[in-house]
N, C-alpha and C positions, 0 to 999 in steps of 0.2 A: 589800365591804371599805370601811371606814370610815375616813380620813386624816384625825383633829381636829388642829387647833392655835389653843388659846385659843375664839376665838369665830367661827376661821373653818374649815368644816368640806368637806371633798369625799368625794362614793361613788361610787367607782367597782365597774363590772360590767360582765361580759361581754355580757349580752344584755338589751334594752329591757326586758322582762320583771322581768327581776330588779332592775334600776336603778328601776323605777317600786314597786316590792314595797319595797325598803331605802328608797328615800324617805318612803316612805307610813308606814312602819316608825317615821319618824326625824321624821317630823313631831307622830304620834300619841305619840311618847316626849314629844317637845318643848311639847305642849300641855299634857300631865298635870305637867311639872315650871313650869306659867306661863310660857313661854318662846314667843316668835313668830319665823315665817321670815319673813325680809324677802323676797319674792316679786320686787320690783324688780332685789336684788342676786343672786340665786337664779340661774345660766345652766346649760345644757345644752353640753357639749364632746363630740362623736361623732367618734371618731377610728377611720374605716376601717381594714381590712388591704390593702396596699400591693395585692393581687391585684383588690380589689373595681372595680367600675368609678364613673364619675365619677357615675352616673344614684341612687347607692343615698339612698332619702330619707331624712332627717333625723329622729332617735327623738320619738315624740310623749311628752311628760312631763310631767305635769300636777302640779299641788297644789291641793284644792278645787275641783277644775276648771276652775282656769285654767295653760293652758298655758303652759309655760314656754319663754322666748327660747335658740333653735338661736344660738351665735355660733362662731367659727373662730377665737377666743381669747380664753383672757381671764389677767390677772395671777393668780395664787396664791401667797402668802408671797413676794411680792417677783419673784417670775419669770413669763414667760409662757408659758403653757402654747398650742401651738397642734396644731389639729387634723390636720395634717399630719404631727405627731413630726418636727417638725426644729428644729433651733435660731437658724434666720436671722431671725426675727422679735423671739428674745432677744434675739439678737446687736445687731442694733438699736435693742432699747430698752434694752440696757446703753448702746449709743455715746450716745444720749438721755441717760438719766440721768447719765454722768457728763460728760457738755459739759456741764448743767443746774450740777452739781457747781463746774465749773471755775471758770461763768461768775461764781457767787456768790461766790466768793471772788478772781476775775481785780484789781479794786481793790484789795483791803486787802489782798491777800497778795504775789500772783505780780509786778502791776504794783507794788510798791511799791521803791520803791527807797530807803529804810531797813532792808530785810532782806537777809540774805545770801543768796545763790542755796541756798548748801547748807540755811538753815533751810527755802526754799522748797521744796526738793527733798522732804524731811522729810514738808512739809505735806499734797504731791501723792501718797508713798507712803501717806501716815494716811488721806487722806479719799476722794482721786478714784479711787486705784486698786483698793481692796473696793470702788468701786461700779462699778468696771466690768466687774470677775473676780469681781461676787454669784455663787454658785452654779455657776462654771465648772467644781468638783469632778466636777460631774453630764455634763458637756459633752461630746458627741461630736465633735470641731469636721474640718471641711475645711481644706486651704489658702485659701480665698476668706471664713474668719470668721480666721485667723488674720492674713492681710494686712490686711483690715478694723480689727484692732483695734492690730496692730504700727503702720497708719499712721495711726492717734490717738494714741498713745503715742507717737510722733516728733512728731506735733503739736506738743502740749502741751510736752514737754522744751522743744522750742526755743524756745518763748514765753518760758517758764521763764528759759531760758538765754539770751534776749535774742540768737538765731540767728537770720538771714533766710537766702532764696535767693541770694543774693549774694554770700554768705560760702563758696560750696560745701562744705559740709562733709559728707564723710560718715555716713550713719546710726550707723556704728561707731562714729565718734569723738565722735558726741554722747551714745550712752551710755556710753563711756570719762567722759567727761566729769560727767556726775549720777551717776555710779557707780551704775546701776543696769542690772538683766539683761534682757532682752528677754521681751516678754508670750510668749510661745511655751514660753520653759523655764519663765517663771512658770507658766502655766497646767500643765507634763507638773509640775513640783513639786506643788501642791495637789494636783492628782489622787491623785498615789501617794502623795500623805498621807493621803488621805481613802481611799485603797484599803485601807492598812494599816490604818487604825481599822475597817473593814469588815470586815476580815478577823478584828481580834481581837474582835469582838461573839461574844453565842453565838449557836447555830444556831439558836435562835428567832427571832431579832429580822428583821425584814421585808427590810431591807437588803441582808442578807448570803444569804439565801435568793435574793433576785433575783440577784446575781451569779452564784452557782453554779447557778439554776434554766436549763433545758433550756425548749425547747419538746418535748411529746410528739409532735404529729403536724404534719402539711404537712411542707415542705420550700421552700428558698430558690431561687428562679427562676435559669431561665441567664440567663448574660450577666454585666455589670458589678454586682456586690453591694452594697449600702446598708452604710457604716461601721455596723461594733458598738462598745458602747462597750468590751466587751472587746480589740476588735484597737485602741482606744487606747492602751487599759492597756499591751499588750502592747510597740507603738509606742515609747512612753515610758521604758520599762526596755529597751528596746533602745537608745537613744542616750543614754538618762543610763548604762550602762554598766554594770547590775545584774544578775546570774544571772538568768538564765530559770528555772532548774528549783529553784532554793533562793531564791527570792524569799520566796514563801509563808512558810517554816522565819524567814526574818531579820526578817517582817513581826509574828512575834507577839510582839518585844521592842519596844517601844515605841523605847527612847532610841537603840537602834542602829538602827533601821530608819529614824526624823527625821535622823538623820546620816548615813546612805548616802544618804537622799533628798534632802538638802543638798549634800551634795558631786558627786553626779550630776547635779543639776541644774547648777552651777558649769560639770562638765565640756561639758554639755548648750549651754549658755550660749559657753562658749567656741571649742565648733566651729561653731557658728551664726555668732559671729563673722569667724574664719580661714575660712569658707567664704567670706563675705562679699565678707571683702577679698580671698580668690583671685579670685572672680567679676569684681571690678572688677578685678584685674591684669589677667587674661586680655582684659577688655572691651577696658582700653587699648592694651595690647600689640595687639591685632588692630587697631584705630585708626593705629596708629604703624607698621606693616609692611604697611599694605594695599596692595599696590600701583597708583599709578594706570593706567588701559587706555590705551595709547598712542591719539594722534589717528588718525584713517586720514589717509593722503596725501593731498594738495589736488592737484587734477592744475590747472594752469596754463598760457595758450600765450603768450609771448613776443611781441611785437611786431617784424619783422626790421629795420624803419625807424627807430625809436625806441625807447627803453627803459622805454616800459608793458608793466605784464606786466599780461593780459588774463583774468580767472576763468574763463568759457568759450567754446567755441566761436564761439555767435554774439554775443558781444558782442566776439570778436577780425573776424569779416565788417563788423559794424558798424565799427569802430574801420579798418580797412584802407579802407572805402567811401569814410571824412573823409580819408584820405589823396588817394584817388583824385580824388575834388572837389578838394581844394585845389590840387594839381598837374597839374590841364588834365584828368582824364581819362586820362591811364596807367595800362595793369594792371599789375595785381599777382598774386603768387602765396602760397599761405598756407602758414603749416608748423603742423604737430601737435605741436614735440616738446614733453616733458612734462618738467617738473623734481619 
């Protein structure tokens, strides 16, 4: 299978075999039209099945006979592809690119103070935030890429909005404040935009075939299962608050399906928030009612002569001894009682 775009091209296939056949293919095209591979930019991406073991070698893939460099990722159209099929390494060079983002415009925009925060706010949705949500459409994401990027997206606002630590302020009330949603419902929104444009392609197009495609054979390992990006999908019209079984039906109207997927996310948005602040009521509330554990009782001996009161035992013998010395040598008697 052949994936062009413009002048940058990728083939993928199933087995070494066939990937070195489509290249050999794609190179012998590429000569007959004067055209040259740059063999430097040229890499090889072997992405095992999760069952295989860590020992399987790396596909040997040549052009003219020179081999081509095995790497464990490389960018394409903007995203990074890694060998592993997971997106922590995107995840990453999104937080990358859009710090990179921030920082070129941190002077003359954000730090400027002849602009209104709201035209800054503006600026940060136009520039920084497509570069940090490139391609999240595609995103399978966990909780540990979503905290990641919700806590750069608090970053930033407060720069923004000229908030320090000091000011405690709520995560809530600083996007009350830029009036903007939290990356979390941003990100389940594009998705189920991009679901519905997927949906309404026809059954030819690559896309939409991947969504509905099946594996035929294997089967998924016991135990804890690797996110699909379908139980995303799924995920996402469950808390934006959209039919299960008539999604599909509402998905092939364009204008109504951008509007349920608007106002879901809104609602999406909103429970995120009231969650929020329940979590911190509850926090404080347990803070403010915790009881403190009483002391244990100090046990204490009295002194019968004086009114030292003595911590223990032997420091009441000591204490009666100096009596004893002082007054000639008369005994004395001790007492235990305990206050």
């Amino acid at each position: 299978m052949e994936l062009q775009y413009a002048d940058d091209n990728a083939l993928v296939a199933l087995w070494e075999e066939d990937l070195q056949g489509i290249l050999s293919a794609f190179v012998k095209a590429s000569k007959q039209l004067g055209l040259a591979i740059n063999i430097k930019k040229t890499q090889i991406l072997h992405q095992p099945p999760p069952t295989s073991s860590t020992s399987v070698l790396p596909p040997n893939i040549s052009i003219d006979n020179i081999r081509l460099e095995n790497v464990d990722y490389f960018p394409y159209l903007g995203s990074l592809l890694s060998s592993k099929a997971v997106i922590d390494d995107e995840i990453h060079h999104r937080l990358s690119c859009a710090s990179g983002t921030f920082s070129r415009l941190r002077k003359r925009v954000f730090e400027n103070r002849d602009l209104q925060a709201k035209t800054k706010i503006l600026v940060y949705k136009a520039v920084v935030l497509p570069t940090l949500l490139y391609g999240s459409e595609a995103w399978t994401t966990y909780s540990r890429h979503l905290k990641a990027l919700e806590a750069y997206h608090q970053r930033s606002l407060r720069k923004i909005l000229r908030i320090s630590w000091e000011d405690r302020r709520t995560n809530t009330s600083v996007l009350e404040e830029a009036d903007i949603p939290t990356i979390t419902a941003t990100i389940a929104q594009n998705q189920l935009r991009w679901t519905g444009h997927v949906i309404r392609m026809p059954d030819s197009r690559l896309p939409k075939q991947v969504l509905y495609s099946q594996l035929v054979k294997g089967k998924r390992a016991p135990g804890g299962q690797k996110k699909r990006y379908k139980d995303n999908i799924k995920t996402n019209l469950k808390k934006c608050h959209i039919d299960l079984k008539a999604w599909e039906d509402m998905a092939t109207d364009k204008a109504t399906w951008r509007n349920l997927v608007r106002e879901g996310a809104a609602l999406y948005n909103d429970d995120l928030c009231h969650a929020a602040q329940d979590k911190r009521r509850l926090r404080k509330e347990r803070a403010t009612t915790k009881q403190v554990q009483p002391k244990p009782p100090t046990t204490t001996f009295p002194c019968p002569h004086c009114t030292r009161i003595i911590g223990s035992r032997i420091g009441l013998y000591a204490h009666l001894k100096t009596h004893k010395d002082q007054e000639g040598g008369q005994s004395y008697s001790t007492t235990s009682d305990r206050r």
